[in-house]
C-alpha positions in Angstrom: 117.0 69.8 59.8 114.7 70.3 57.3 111.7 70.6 59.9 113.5 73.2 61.5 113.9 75.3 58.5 110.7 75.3 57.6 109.8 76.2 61.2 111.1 78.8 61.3 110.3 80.3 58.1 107.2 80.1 59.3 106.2 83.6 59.7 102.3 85.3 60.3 103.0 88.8 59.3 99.6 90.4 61.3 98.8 94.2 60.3 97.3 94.8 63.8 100.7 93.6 65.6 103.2 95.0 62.9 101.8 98.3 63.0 101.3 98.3 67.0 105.2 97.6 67.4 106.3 100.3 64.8 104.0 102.8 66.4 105.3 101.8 69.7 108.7 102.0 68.7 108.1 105.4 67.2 106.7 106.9 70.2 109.5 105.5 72.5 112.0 106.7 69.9 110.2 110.2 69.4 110.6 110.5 73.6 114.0 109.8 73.8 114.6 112.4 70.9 112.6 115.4 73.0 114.3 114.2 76.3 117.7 115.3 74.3 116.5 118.3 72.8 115.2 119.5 76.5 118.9 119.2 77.9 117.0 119.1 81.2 118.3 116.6 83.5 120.6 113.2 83.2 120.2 111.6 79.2 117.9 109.0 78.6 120.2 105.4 79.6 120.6 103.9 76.5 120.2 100.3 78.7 116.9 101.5 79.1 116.2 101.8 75.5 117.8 98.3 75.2 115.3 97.0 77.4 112.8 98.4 76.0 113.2 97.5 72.2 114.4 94.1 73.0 111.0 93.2 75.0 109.4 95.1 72.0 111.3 93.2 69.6 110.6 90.0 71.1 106.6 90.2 71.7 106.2 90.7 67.8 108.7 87.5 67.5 106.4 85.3 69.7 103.5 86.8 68.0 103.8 86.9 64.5 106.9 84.3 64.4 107.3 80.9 63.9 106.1 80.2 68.1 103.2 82.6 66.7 102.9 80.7 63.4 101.9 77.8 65.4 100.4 78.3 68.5 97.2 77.1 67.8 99.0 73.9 66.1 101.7 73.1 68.9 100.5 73.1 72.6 104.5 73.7 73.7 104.7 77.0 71.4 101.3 78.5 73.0 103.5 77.8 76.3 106.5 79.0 75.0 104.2 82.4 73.7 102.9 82.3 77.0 106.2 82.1 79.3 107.8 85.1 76.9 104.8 87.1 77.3 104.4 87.1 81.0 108.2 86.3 82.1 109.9 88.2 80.1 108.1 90.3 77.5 106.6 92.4 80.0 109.7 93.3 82.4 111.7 94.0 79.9 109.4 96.7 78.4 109.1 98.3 82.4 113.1 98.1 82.4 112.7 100.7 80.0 111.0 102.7 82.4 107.8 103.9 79.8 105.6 105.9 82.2 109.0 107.6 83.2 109.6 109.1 79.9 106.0 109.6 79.5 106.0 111.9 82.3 109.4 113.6 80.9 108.0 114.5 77.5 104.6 115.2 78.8 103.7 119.0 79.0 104.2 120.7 82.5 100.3 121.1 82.2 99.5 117.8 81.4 102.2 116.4 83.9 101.1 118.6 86.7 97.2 118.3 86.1 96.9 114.7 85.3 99.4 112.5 84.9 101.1 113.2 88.9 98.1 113.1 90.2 97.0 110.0 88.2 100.2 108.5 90.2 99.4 109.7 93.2 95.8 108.5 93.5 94.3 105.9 95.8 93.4 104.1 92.2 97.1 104.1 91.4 97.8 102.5 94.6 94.8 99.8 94.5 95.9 98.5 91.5 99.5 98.4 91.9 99.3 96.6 95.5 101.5 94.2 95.3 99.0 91.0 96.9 96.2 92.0 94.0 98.6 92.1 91.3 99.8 88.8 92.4 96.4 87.3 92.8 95.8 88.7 89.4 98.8 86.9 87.7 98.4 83.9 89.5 94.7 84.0 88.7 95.0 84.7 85.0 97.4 82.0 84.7 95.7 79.1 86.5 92.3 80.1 85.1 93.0 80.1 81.7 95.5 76.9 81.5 92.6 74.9 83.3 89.1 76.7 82.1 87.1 76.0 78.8 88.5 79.6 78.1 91.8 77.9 76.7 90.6 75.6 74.1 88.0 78.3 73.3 90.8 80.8 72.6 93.2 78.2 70.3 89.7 77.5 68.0 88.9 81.2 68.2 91.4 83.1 66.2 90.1 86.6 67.4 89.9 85.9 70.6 93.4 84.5 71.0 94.7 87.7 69.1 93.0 90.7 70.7 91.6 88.7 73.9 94.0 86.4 75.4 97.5 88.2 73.9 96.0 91.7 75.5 95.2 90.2 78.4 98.5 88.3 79.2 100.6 91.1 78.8 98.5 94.2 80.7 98.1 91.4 83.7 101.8 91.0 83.7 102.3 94.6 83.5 100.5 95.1 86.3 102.2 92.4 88.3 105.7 93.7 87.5 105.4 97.6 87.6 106.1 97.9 90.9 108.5 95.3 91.5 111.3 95.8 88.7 112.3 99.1 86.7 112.5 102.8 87.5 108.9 103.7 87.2 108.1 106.3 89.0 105.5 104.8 92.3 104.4 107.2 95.4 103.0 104.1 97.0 105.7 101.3 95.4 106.4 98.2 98.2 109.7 97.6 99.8 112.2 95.5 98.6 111.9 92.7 100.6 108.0 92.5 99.4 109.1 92.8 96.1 111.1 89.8 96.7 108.9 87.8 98.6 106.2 87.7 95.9 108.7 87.0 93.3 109.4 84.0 95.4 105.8 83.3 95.9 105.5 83.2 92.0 107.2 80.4 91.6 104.3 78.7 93.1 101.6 78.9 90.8 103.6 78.6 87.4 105.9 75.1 88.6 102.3 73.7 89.6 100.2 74.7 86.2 103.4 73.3 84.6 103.3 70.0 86.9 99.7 69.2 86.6 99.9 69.8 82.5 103.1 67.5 82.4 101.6 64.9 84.4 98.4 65.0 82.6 97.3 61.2 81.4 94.9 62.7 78.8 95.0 65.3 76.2 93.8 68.3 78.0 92.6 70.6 75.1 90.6 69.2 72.3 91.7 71.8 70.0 95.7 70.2 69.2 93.8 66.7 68.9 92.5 68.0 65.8 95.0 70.2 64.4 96.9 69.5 61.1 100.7 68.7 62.2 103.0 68.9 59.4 106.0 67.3 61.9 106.6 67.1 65.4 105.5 64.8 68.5 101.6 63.4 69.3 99.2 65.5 70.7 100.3 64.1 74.3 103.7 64.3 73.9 103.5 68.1 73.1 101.5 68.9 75.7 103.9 67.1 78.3 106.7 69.0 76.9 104.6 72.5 77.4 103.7 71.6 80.9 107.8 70.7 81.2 108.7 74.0 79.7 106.3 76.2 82.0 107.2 74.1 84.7 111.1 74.5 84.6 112.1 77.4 82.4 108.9 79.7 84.5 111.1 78.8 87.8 114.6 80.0 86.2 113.3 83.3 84.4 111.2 84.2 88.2 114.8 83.4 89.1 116.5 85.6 87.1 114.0 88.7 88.9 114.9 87.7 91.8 117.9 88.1 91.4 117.3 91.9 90.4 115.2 92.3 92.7 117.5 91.3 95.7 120.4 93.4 94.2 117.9 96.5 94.2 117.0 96.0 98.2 121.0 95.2 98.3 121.2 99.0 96.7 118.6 99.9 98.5 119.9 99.1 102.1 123.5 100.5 100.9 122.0 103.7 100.3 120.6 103.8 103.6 124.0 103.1 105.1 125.1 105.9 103.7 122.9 108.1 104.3 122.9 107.0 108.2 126.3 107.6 107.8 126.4 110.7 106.4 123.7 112.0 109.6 126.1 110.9 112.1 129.7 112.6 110.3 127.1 115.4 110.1 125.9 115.2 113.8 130.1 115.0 114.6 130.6 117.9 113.1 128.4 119.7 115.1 129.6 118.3 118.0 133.3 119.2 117.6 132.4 122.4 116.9 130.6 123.4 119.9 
């Protein structure tokens, strides 16, 4: 009990992340304000705003927290740090549907000039295809888990800071935009692809989770040296990361799967009725002639 308490006591109170969160906030909170004040249109959903401050909320937990605190101590928090990142961190904030209020507030200038068209270009569509954002996640994650790029990054304070915590979330940013929330996407896939590499996600975080478990060695230097105050051997932790990414990555990728087949459910039921409509409308025409 009294490990615990000190745990999570534990916190790393960074400048650069505390005042990147507020900011954030601020912004998203400024939005929602002029969306009200314009009248134009439905209100902002306050789920969205939920979503949105939650996965806010929770990135500055895993990164100035205890988990932060001792990511570069513990091998199962920088997997924890990871997981929440990537799995959950990042959907959360698109639930909130960002770019969509970003295009709301936006002068009709700014919206029309740049910001549509930004949408709408073929660079837009490139990076949002849904086989090179899943290469891109897939890639990120094997490559750094078994490259010199991860022991590097836990001796390498800067680098696991504005490198490695960057470049987790914008890859799973990119990999999620068009699959969950109400982003706005010209070009977005259909829901069964949206599915499909959800599915196919499974594949690449259960095996980087497997291979770490099943590890005989030590597989970064960096924890063999690092000053534990309590907890398990530098083996035992890592075996319990590699559990943790192996298990809990399968049931959150389960959890947005599960939104994304209840959106192509939505999707196919809107479609129904719409077909439905067409034919009472084709009917009506008929009975009248």
């Amino acid at each position: 009990m009294g490990h615990l308490t000190y745990f999570l006591a534990s916190w790393d109170l960074d400048p650069v992340a505390t005042e990147v969160v507020l900011l954030t906030g601020l912004a998203y909170t400024w939005g929602i304000r002029q969306v009200a004040r314009n009248g134009s249109g439905r209100p902002w959903a306050r789920r969205r705003t939920a979503f949105f401050m939650t996965g806010l909320g929770l990135w500055y937990f895993v990164t100035v927290g205890p988990i932060g605190t001792y990511d570069d101590v513990f091998f199962w928090a920088h997997m924890v740090q990871h997981l929440i990142t990537m799995m959950v961190v990042a959907p959360l904030l698109l639930l909130g549907s960002p770019v969509l209020l970003i295009l709301q507030v936006a002068p009709r200038q700014i919206r029309h000039r740049w910001l549509v068209p930004l949408l709408r270009s073929r660079f837009t569509r490139y990076l949002s295809n849904p086989v090179l954002t899943w290469l891109l996640f897939a890639g990120t994650l094997i490559g750094t888990h078994f490259s010199p790029f991860y022991n590097y990054a836990v001796t390498h304070p800067l680098v696991h800071d504005y490198i490695e915590h960057p470049l987790y979330l914008v890859v799973a940013l990119l990999y999620f935009y068009p699959l969950v929330g109400g982003n706005p996407l010209p070009h977005g896939p259909s829901p069964l692809t949206k599915v499909v590499s959800l599915v196919l996600q499974m594949g690449p975080e259960s095996m980087t989770g497997f291979f770490i478990y099943t590890a005989t060695q030590v597989m970064y230097p960096a924890y063999l040296v690092s000053s534990r105050p309590f907890g398990p051997d530098p083996l035992l932790d890592q075996q319990i990361g590699g559990a943790l990414m192996w298990c809990s990555g399968m049931v959150i990728d389960a959890i947005w799967i599960a939104v994304a087949v209840r959106g192509w459910l939505q999707a196919e039921a809107r479609k129904g009725r719409q077909i439905d409509r067409t034919i009472a409308a084709e009917q009506a025409r008929e009975a009248k002639r």
